[in-house]
N, C-alpha and C positions, 0 to 999 in steps of 0.2 A: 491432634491437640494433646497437651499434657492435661491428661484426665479432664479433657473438656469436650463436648462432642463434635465431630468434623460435620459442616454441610455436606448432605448429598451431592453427589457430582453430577452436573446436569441436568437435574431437576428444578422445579420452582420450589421457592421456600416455603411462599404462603399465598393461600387462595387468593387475596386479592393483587398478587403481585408478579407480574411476569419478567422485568427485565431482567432476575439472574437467571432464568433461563432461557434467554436468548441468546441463540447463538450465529444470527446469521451476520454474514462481513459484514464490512463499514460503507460498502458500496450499494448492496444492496438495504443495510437499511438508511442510506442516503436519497435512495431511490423512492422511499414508499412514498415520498409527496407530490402526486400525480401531475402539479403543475410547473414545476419545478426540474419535473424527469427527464434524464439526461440520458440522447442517445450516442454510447460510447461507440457506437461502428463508424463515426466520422471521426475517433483519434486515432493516432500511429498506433501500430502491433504493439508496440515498445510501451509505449503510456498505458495502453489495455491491459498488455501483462502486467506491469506492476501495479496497478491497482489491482486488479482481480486477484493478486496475490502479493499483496503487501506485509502481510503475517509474515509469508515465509522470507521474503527479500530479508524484515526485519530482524527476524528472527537469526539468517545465516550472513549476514551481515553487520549491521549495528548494535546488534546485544554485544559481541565480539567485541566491538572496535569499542563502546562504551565500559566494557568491563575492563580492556588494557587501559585506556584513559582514565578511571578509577583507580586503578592500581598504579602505575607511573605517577600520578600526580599524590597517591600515597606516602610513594617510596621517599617524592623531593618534599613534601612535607614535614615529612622526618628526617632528611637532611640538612632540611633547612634550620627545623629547630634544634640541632645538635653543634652544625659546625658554622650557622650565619648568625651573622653579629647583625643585628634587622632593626636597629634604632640608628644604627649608621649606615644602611643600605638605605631605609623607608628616608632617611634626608637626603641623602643623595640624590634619588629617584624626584622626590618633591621638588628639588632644586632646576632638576631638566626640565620637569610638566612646568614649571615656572617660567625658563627661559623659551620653549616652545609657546608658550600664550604668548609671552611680550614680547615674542617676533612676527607672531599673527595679529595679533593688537597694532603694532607697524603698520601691517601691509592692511592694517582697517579691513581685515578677513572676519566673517563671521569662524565660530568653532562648533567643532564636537568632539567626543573621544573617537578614536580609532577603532575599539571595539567593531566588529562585525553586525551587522543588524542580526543575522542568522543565528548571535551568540543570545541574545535576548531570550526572556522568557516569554515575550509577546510574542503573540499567533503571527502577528504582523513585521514588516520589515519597513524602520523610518526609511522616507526617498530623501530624506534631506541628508543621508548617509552618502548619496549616491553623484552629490552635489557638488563638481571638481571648484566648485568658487569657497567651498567650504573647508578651512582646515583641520584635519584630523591630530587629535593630541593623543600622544602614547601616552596609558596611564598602566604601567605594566606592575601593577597592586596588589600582587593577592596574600599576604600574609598577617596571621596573628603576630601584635607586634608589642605587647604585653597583657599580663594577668595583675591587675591590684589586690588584693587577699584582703587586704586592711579595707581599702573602701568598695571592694566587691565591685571592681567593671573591670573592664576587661576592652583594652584597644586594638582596633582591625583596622586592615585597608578596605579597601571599597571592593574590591573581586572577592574576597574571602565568601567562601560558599556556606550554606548553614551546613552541610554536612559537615565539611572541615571542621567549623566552631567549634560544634556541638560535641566531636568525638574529644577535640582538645579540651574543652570543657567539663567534661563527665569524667575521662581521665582523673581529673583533682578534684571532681565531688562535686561542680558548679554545673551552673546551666543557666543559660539567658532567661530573664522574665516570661520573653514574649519568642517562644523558637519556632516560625514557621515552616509550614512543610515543604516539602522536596528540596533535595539533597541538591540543587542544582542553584536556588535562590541565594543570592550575592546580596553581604553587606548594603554595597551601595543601592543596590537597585531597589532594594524595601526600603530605606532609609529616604531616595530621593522620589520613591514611587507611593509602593501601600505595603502592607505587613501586618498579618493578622493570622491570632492561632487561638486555642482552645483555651488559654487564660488570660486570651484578652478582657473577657469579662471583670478582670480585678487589674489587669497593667495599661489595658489600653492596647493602639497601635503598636508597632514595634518603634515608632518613634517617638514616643512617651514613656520609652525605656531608653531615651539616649542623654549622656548628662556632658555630650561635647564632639564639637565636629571642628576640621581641619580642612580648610576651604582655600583654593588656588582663585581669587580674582579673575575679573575680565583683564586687569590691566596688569597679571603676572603675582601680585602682592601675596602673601602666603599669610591667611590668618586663622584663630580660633574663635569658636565662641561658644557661650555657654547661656545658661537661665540668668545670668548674673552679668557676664560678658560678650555684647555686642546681643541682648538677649532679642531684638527685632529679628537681626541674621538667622539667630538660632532658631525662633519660630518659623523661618518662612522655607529654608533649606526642606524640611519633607514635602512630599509631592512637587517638587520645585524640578523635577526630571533635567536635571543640570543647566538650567535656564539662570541662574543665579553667580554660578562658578562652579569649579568641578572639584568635590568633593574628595577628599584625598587620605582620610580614617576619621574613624570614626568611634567613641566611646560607649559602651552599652553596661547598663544595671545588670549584674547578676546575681543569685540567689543559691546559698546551699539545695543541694537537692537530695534525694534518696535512692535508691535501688531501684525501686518500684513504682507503679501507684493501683491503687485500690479500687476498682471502675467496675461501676455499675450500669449496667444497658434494662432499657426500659421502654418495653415494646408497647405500643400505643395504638388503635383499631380505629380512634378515629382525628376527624380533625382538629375539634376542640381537645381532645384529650393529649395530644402531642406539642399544642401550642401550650396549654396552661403549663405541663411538664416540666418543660424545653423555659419561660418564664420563670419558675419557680426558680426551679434549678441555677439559673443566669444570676439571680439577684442575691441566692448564697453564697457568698461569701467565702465560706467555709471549704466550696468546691474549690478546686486546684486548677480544674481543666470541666470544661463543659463544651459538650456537640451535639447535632442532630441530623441524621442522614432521614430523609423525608424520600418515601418509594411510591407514593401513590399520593395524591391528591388527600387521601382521610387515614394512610396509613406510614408512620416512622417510628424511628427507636432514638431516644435521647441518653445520651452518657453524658456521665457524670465521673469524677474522677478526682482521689486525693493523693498525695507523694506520703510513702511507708517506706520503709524499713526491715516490719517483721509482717511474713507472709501466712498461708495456709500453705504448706508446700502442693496440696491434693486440690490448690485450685489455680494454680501456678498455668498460666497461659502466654509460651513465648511465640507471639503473635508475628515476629518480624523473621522467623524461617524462612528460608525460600520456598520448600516445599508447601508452607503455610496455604492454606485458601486466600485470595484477595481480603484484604478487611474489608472493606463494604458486604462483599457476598457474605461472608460471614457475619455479620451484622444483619446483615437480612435472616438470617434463621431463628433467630429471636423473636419475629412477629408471627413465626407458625409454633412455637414454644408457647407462647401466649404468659409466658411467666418472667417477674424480674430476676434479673440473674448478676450475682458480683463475681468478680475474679480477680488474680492478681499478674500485670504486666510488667515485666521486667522495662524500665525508664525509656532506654534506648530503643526497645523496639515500640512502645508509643512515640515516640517523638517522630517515627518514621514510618509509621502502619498505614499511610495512606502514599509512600513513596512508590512503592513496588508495583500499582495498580496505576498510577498519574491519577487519584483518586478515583475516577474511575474511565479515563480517558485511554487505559490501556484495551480495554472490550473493542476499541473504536479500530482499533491497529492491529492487533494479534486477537481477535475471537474467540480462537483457543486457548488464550494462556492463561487462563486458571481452570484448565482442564489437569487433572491428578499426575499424568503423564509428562507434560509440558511441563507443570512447575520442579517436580522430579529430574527432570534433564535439564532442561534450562532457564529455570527461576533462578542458578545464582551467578547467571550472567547481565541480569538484570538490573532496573529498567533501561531504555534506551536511556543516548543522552537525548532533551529535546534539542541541541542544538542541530545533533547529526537527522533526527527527524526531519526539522526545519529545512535545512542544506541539501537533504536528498528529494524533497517533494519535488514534484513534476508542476509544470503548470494546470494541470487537469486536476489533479489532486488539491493544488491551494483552490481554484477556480471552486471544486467541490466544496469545501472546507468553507470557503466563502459565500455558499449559497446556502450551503444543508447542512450546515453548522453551529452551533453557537456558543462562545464560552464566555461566560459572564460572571464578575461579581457585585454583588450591588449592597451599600451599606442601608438599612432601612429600620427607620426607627421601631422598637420594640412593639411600642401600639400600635403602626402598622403591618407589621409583619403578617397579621391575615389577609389583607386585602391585597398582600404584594405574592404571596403563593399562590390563590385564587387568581390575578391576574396575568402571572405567568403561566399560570396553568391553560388559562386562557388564551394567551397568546404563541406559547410554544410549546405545550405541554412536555417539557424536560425532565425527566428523573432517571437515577435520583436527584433531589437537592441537597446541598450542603449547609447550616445552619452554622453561623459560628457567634456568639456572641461577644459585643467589643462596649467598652465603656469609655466614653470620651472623655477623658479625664480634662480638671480645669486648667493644666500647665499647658493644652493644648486650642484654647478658645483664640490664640491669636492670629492662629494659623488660618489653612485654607478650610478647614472643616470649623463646623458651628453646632452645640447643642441644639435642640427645637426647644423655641421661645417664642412664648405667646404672653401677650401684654406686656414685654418688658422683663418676665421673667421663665427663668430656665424649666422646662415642664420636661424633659427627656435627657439623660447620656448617655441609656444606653440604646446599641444599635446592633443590630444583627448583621452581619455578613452572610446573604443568600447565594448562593452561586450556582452557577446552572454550568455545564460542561457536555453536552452530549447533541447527539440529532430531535429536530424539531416533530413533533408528529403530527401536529395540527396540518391538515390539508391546505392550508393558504397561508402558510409560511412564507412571508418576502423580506429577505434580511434587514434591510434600509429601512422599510415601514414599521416591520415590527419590531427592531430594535429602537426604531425613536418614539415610538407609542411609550415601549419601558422606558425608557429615558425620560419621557414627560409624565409619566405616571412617579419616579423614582423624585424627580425637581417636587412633583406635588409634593407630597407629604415629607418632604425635608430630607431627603435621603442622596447619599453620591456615590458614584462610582466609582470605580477601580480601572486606573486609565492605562492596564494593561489591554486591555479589551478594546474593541471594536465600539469607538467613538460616533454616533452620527450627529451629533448635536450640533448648531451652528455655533459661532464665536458668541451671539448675544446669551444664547440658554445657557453656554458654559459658563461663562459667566454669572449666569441666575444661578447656577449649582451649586459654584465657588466665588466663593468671598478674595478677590484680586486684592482689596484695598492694603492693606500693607503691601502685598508682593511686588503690584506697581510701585510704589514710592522708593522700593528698594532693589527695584529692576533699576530705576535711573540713579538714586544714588552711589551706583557701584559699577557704574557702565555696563549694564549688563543688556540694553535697549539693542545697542551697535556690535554686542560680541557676541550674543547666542539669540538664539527664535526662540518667541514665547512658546509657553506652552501649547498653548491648542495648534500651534503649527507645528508641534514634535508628534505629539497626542491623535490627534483628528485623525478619521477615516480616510482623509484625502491626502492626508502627509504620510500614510502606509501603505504599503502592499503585501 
């Protein structure tokens, strides 16, 4: 640390918290759920060995191949914005995606893009991908394709990754409202999915940072729309996971930013005293960026964070090193500190402090790698991509992953957010958690999500994003049951999901969750009934593997 102090290696932080010092595989602690326990002497040699040592596979294999993939798609980056002329490539491009739908439109073909299911950020893989009656649209998108300085947005295609953005952005001093994490998350896929980060508290979704989208028809048509222009279109396109048309750029609000920001961690003993915090904190304004990693049931740390300029140099913390400790772990050393603590983080390595670990979904895969050694050798070949993750699991591994798994986000309004830890706790006891606070802003009420309203008027906007990522420890762990327990506990109290995740809802509850009534009337007005499958047939547990 730059005069900040390093966690112990290998140790627990703090009395009441074991998981940073745990260090056994992802198999055996997939295994502690006794009813659930899987005997691996009925799989092949081949699938034993890579699980029992998937660390290392990943490690001499896919860090590699994900660090060349990084660095190649650098290099045409910057090729690209040097010597391509990308307002008459990006029409070009749109012109083909145009003539490909309104030849599948002919053959009365249902569509999707071409994309790979494996390339997704879902755990899952659509079957409707798999579907040869279904045609596949090349949407070969991935470029920033200008910068407004006068009105501060900034247009992308729909593959543009936040990594990419973000570094073209901070470049000339800007940066998105709302910059979600991992370097791997695509334009389109927050845009037409979910997109939430540490100042959504004041922006909202990431799609309550968008002031215009650029949408290909079922029936080929190439249109825009805006709050002003075609302003239905425009509310219904997020979470609309390309059921509507296929999104082709898209506009984002950005904002001068600074060097830095000024973050404060605020270690809390027990439960009430983390949620009042973590509330407070949400409803100032004045914060830039607010989190809370929650380790225990009565034990987390809330930060808080504002965008500077001028520093303390002797408190200077560039947290995004490779040889760095994981943030989370390091975050945990703060509740056996038992004191608030500020420091100051260089912009880009917050924007990115939770990449390097998959918040903390890295422990699940490599066990070792935030051992002092490992991040030393090869923390800067890091993280995997999750695609190549995706693409190399075995069947034995997803089937794991699918039973002793779970990765969830659940939006849940602010009042109840106790009863929603406590019942997670209950049901799968997963930590850490991740706390992210998001404000439903009112430019977003027409859409699929709704403020909580009682009598007629709005009584909540804002919502927490809870997220759970890790193995279940409760003894009676059954994936289908206890994720539709939280799903019906989530519908209670007004709260939705994040439909990246493992769906078991049927079509009527999904619909209790989300409000259809505009998106139906403009599924049919725009033929979208006959050219793509609704959502919960993209979404649902039964339409992934």
């Amino acid at each position: 640390m730059d005069n900040v102090e390093e966690p112990k290696e290998g140790g627990s932080t703090s009395s009441g918290t074991s998981s940073g010092a745990d260090e056994k595989s992802p198999v055996q602690k997939m295994m502690r759920t006794n009813k659930k326990r899987q005997d691996l002497s009925n799989e092949s040699f081949c699938d034993r060995f890579i699980i029992q040592n998937r660390g290392i596979f990943v490690t001499i294999f896919l860090l590699p191949a994900s660090f060349l993939i990084r660095f190649f798609r650098y290099i045409y980056d910057w090729y690209v914005f040097l010597f391509v002329n990308l307002s008459s490539r990006h029409d070009e491009r749109v012109a083909h995606i145009s003539a490909q739908v309104r030849e599948a439109a002919a053959l009365k073909k249902k569509m999707c893009t071409a994309r790979p299911g494996w390339h997704s950020m879902s755990l899952r893989e659509g079957l409707y991908k798999k579907d040869s009656n279904v045609a596949k649209i090349e949407i070969p998108l991935r470029d920033v394709l200008e910068l407004d300085e006068e009105n501060l947005t900034v247009r992308v295609e729909p593959l543009v990754t936040m990594g990419q953005l973000s570094r073209y952005l901070l470049r000339k001093g800007y940066c998105l409202q709302v910059t979600p994490e991992l370097d791997d998350l695509t334009a389109g896929g927050l845009v037409n999915g979910f997109g939430v980060e540490t100042s959504s508290h004041k922006y909202g979704l990431i799609q309550h940072s968008c002031t215009r989208f650029e949408v290909v028809l079922a029936n080929g048509d190439v249109v825009t729309c805006t709050e002003k222009d075609s302003p239905d279109l425009f509310a219904a396109i997020p979470w609309s996971h390309g059921t509507l048309g296929f999104l082709v750029s898209v506009d984002f609000k950005i904002i001068r930013c600074k060097s830095f920001v000024k973050m404060t961690y605020i270690p809390c003993h027990t439960q009430e005293q983390y949620l009042d915090a973590f509330e407070q904190e949400s409803r100032d304004l004045t914060n830039d960026f607010v989190e809370g990693i929650v380790y225990t049931k009565e034990e987390g740390v809330i930060m808080k964070a504002t965008l500077v300029d001028e520093v303390n140099k002797k408190q200077v913390n560039r947290i995004g090193y490779f040889w760095k400790p994981w943030f989370y772990k390091y975050v945990q050393t703060f509740l056996s500190r038992g004191e608030t603590v500020t420091e100051y983080v260089p912009l880009t390595h917050y924007f990115h402090r939770h990449t390097r670990p998959l918040f903390w979904e890295m422990e699940e895969i490599i066990p070792f790698g935030d051992a002092l050694w490992f991040r030393c050798l090869f923390g800067w070949l890091g993280p995997p991509h999750v695609k190549l993750l995706k693409k190399t699991q075995t069947e034995t591994i997803r089937r794991l992953y699918e039973e002793h798994h779970v990765i969830q986000d659940m939006l849940i309004p602010m009042g109840a957010l106790k009863d929603a830890i406590n019942t997670f706790h209950d049901e799968i006891e997963v930590y850490p958690l991740w706390l992210c606070p998001m404000a439903l802003l009112p430019s977003g009420d027409s859409g699929f999500m709704k403020p909580v309203v009682q009598d007629g008027q709005v009584v909540e906007r804002m919502f927490v994003d809870l997220g759970a990522y890790g193995v279940p420890m409760v003894s009676n762990f059954e994936a289908r049951d206890t994720l539709r327990r939280l799903e019906s506990f989530v519908r209670k109290v007004k709260g939705y999901q994040a439909l990246y995740a493992d769906c078991f809802m049927d079509r009527d509850e999904f619909r209790e969750m989300f409000d259809h009534t505009a998106y139906d009337t403009l599924r049919s007005r725009y033929g979208a009934v006959d050219a793509f499958p609704e959502i919960y047939d993209k979404i649902s547990r039964a339409a992934r593997r």
